[in-house]
N, C-alpha and C positions, 0 to 999 in steps of 0.2 A: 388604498383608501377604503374604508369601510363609514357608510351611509348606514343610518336608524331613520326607519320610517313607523308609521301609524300601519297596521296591519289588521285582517281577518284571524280568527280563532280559523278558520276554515285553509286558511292560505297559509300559516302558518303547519300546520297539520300535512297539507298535501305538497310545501315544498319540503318538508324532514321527509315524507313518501320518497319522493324523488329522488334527494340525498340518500336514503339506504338503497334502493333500489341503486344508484350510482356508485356506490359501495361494495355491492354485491357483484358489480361488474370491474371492481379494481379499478374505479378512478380516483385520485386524488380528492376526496374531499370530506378526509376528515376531521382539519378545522371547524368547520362551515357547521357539519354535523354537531358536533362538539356543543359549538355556539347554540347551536339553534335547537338542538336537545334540552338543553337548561331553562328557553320558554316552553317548549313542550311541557315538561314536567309542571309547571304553572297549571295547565291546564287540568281540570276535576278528570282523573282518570276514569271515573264513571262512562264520561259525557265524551272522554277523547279515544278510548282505545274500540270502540265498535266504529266511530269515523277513521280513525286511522289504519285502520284493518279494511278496513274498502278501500281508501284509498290508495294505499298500496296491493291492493289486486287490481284495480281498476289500472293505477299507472306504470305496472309491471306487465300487464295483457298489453296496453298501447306500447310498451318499450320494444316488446319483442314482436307485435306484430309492422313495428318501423322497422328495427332490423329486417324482417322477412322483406320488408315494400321497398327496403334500398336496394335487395336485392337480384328485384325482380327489372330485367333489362328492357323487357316490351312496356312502356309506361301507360299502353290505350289495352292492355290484355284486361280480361275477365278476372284474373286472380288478382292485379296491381289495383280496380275497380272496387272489388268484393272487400278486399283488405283494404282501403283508403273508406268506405261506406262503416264497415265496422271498428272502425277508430274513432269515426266522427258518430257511433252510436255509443262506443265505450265514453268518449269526452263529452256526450251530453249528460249522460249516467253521470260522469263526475261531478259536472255540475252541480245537478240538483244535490247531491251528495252534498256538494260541500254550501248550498242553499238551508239542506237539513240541519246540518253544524252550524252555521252560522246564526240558525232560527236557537238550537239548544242553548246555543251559547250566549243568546242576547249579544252576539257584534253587533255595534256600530257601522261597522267596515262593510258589506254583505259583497257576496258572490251577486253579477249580472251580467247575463248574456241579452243578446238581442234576438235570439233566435224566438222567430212566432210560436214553432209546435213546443219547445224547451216549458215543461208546467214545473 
């Protein structure tokens, strides 16, 4: 079953991130990419490829430092800390990120966190 929703210029943008980043690790998906390439390309390549290039550094730094944190067996250690504090600084970074996209791109749709320090 495949669902059409109302989306962000911004959410659109960082789930294709995801997708190649997923790609690049040999999972199955690329339908999905396929699909979701052809709104991409909608988007003013001016306006998309400096957000999509963050985003996928942004969501490729948190991919592989989740791998490292699954890794890691002591869950209370300094290293499983340090890497779970720098995820949640990279996933703020994304946000605003895709806040800035969303501003370029006049969405309707917008990126919102609840977090107080998140500007």
């Amino acid at each position: 079953m495949e669902i059409s929703i109302s989306t962000s210029a911004s959410d659109v943008l960082d789930r294709y991130s995801i997708l190649k980043i997923k790609h690049l690790h040999d999972l199955p998906v690329e339908q999905e990419l396929e699909k979701l390439e052809q709104v991409v390309r909608l988007l003013d390549e001016i306006g998309r490829e400096p957000y999509l290039q963050v985003l996928l550094v942004l969501n490729g730094l948190m991919w592989e430092l989740e791998d490292k944190k699954r890794k890691i067996q002591d869950r209370f250690s300094k290293e499983y800390s340090d890497i779970s504090e720098l995820i949640t600084q990279l996933n703020d970074t994304r946000a605003l990120t895709k806040r800035k996209c969303d501003d370029f791109f006049k969405s309707s749709i917008r990126e919102v966190k609840s977090h107080a320090d998140l500007q």
